[in-house]
N, C-alpha and C positions, 0 to 999 in steps of 0.2 A: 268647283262644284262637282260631287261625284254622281254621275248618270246612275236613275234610277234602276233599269235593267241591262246590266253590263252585257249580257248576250246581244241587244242592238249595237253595240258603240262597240266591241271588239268578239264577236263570235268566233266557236274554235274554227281553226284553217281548213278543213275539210268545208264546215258547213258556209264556208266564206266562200269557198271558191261552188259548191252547187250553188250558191243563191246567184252566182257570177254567171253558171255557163245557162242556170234558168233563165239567167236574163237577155244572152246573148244569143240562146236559143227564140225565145221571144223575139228581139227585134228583129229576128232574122225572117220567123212565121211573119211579120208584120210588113217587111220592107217584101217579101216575093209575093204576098198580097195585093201591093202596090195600096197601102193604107197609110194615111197619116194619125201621126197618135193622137190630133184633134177627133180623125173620126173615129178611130177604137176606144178614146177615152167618152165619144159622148156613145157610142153602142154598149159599154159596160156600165155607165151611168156616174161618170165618176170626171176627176179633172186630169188634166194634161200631167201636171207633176205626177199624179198614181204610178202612169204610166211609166213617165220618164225615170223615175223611181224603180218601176220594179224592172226594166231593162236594164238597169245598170246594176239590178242584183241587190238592192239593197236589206239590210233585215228589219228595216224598220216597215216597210213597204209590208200590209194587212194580206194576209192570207187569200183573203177575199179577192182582191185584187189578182193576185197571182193565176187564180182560180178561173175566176172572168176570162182574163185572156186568153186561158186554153182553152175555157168554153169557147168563146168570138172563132177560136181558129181552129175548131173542132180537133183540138189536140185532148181533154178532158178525160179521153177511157182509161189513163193510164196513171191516171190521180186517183179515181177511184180505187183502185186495186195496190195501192200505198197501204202499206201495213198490214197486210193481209194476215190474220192469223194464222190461216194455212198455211201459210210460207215463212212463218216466223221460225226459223229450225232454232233457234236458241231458245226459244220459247217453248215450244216443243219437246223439245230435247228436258227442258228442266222440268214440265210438268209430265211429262214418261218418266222419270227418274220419282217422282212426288208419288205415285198412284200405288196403290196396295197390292204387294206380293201375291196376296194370298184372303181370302173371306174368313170373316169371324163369326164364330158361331154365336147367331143372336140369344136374346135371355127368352125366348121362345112365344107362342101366340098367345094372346088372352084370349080370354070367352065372354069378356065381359061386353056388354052392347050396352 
């Protein structure tokens, strides 16, 4: 049986290994908290596997989830500012290159009202 989206069941190796150190950064906020993941999973509203899941960096493990637990451990300011277009320099960079030289001279004003 071939998995519906192959990004959960083998994601490329970069993105394998941030979901990894998310996760191990996570249990790490959680254990110096001194929290068990029964009580972060009922403060985020969710069950024990969410948890257990996204600790262990999974990619199947909802966004949402990931989310939640930075909120719980007021880690959260630094999700927000994820993709920032300001800071996007390739992005940037191609729309500076896209933007016109120079103005064209328009077909001039009408008088019509």
């Amino acid at each position: 049986m071939v998995a519906r989206n192959q990004l959960l069941k083998a994601p490329p190796y970069p993105v394998e290994q941030a979901l990894k150190r998310l996760g191990d950064n996570l249990r790490t906020a959680r254990i110096r908290r001194n929290d068990t993941i029964e009580e972060v999973a009922q403060k985020i509203g969710t069950g024990r596997r969410a948890v257990m899941d996204a600790e262990k960096g999974k990619p199947s493990t909802g966004v949402g989830v990931y989310a939640a637990l930075l909120w719980v451990y007021d880690l959260l300011q630094p999700l927000a500012d994820l993709a920032n277009p300001a800071k996007d320099e390739q992005g940037l960079t191609l729309v500076s290159a896209k933007e016109k030289l120079r103005a064209r001279k328009g077909a001039g004003l009408s008088n019509e009202f």
